[in-house]
C-alpha positions, 0 to 999 in steps of 0.5 A, a space after each residue: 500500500 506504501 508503494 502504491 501510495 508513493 508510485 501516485 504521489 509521484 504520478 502526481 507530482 511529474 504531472 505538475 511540473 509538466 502543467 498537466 495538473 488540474 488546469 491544463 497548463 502552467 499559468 502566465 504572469 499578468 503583468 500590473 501595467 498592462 493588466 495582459 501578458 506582456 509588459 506596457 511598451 515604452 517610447 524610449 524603448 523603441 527605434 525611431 520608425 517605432 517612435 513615430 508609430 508610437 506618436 500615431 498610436 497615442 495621438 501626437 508626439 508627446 501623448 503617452 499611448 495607452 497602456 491596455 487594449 489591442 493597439 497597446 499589445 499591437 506595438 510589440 510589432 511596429 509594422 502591425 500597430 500602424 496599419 491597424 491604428 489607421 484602418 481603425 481610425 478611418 473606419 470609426 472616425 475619418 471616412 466612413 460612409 456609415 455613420 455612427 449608430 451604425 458604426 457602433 451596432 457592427 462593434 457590438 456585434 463583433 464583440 458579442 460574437 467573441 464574447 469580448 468583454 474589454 471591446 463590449 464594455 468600452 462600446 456599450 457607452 458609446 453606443 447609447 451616446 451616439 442615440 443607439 437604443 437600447 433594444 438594439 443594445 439588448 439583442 445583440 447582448 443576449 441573442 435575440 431576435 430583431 424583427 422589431 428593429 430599425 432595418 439598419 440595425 436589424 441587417 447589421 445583427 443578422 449580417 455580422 451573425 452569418 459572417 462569424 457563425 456561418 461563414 457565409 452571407 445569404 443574397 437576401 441579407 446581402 442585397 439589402 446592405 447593399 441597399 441601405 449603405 451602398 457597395 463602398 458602406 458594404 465593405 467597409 461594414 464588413 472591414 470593420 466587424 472584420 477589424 474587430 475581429 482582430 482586436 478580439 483575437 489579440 485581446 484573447 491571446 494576451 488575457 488582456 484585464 479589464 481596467 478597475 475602473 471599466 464596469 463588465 457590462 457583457 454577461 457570460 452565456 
């Protein structure tokens, strides 16, 4: 019986060191800066191309980038942080056809679909702000049905649950995008779920924290 109990004991014990206890793996140091994996990125840590993408990321020369969220962990690669800050910054805010209930009801959907708490609790807000109502906010939030909805809202959901859930976007649904925003409003609708998407993956693959002060307002499902 001694034998036995030691052969599991030490069973046990090479299971540990090679993180296959309880959890599946070993965890990962959260760092108290960023509140995600990886340590806050500093300006003067970076070479002069990574300076002045650093400046763009935090508005003008000066600013101090901030230290949480997608475009924080994105400047770990300089030539990636860029891109993304523009894209993001024509969509949201420089070119977009859209507009900005619209702008807001895709974000949400995008987070939503990747249960993405520090995108969702971020956009709630913004999103009763910009005259987003709450019905809208609440279908998206908890699954249900928009028939009750304005059209707008209601092709935005349904686009953005066929692209992520089924890989595909019917003619209907289709057409009438097509319809209520044009070709150009069309793709940059898609660009934009599309863009965060990627915030998500990002955000998922580093843990990033919410801040103490940011309220979860996404409920699990």
């Amino acid at each position: 019986m001694r034998i036995l109990t030691s052969i599991l004991l030490l069973m046990a014990l090479v299971a540990t060191a090679n993180g296959q206890s309880g959890k599946g793996s070993a965890a990962v140091k959260i760092y108290p800066d960023s509140l995600n994996r990886l340590p806050v990125v500093h300006r003067e840590q970076m070479d002069e191309n990574g300076k002045r993408v650093y400046d763009i990321n935090a508005g003008g020369a000066g600013k101090i980038a901030q230290p949480t969220g997608p475009s924080a962990i994105a400047l770990y690669s300089p030539g990636v942080a860029e891109p993304l800050r523009r894209l993001n910054d024509y969509l949201r805010r420089e070119g977009s056809v859209l507009g900005k209930p619209v702008t807001e009801v895709a974000i949400l959907v995008a987070a939503r679909e990747f249960d993405q708490q520090y995108v969702w609790s971020s956009h709630e807000p913004t999103a009763l702000q910009v005259g987003v109502g709450q019905p809208a906010i609440d279908a998206i939030k908890y699954g249900k049905d928009v028939s009750g909805l304005g059209e707008k809202e209601a092709v935005v959901i349904r686009l953005g649950r066929q692209l992520f859930r089924e890989h595909k976007l019917d003619a209907d649904v289709y057409a009438k995008a097509i319809e209520l925003f044009g070709k150009q409003g069309t793709v940059e609708l898609v660009a934009l779920m599309g863009d965060y998407a990627l915030n998500a993956l990002l955000l998922d693959a580093w843990d990033q924290h919410m801040p103490a002060d940011r309220k979860p307002l996404l409920p699990r499902r």
